[in-house]
N, C-alpha and C positions, 0 to 999 in steps of 0.2 A: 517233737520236731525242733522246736528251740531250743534245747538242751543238748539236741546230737549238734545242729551247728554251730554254740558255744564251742562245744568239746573239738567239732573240727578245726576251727581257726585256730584253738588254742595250740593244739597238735601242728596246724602247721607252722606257726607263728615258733613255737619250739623248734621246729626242723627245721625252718629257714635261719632261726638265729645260732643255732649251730654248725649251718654249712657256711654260714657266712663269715663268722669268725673260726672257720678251720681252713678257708679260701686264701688264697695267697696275697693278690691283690683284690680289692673290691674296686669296681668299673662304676664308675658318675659321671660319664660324659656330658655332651649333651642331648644325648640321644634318651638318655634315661631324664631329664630334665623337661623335654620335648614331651613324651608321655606322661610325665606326673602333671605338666600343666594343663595335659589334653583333658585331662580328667579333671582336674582339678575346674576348669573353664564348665565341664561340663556336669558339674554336683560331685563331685565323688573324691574322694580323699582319705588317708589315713595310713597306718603301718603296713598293711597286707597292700595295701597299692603302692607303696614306696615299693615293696620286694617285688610284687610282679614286675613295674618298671626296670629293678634293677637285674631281676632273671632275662627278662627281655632284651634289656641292652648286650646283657655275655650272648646274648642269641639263642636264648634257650625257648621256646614261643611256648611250647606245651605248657611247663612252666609258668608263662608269665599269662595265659590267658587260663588258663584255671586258677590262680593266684586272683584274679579279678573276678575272677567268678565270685568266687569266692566270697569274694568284698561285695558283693549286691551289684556288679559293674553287670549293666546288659551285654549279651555274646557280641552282639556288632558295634558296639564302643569300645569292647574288649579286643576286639579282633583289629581297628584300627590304632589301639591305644599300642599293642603289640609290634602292629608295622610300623609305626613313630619311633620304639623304642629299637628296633633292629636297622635303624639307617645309620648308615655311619657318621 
């Protein structure tokens, strides 16, 4: 079980950092700033929660609350960290 979700992050942690440098601009509002703090305030932090914040912010939600999943974030921290990150 720890070794398939090593291997998942790492997989996505690859496919995010190549969509992201194939992306034309990258979006850091403060809508994505808003979520990384929400998290941040509430234990949680790191690379896979930057990128969900920042899929979140382009408005992508699916994206950005499986990105948190991901990260150990609870579904309804995730689910609010998501709406922080989609407000303009």
């Amino acid at each position: 079980m720890r070794i398939r979700r090593i291997v998942l992050v790492g997989t996505l942690v690859a496919c995010f950092s190549t969509a992201s440098a194939v992306a034309e601009t990258p979006v850091a509002g403060a809508s994505f700033f808003g979520c990384r703090f929400y998290l941040l305030a509430t234990g949680h932090g790191g690379i896979i929660v930057d990128i969900g914040c920042n899929y979140g912010a382009k408005g992508d939600r699916v994206l950005c609350e499986g990105s948190l999943q991901v990260a150990g974030v609870p579904v309804d921290l995730a689910k609010e960290a998501c709406r922080r990150a989609a407000l303009p």
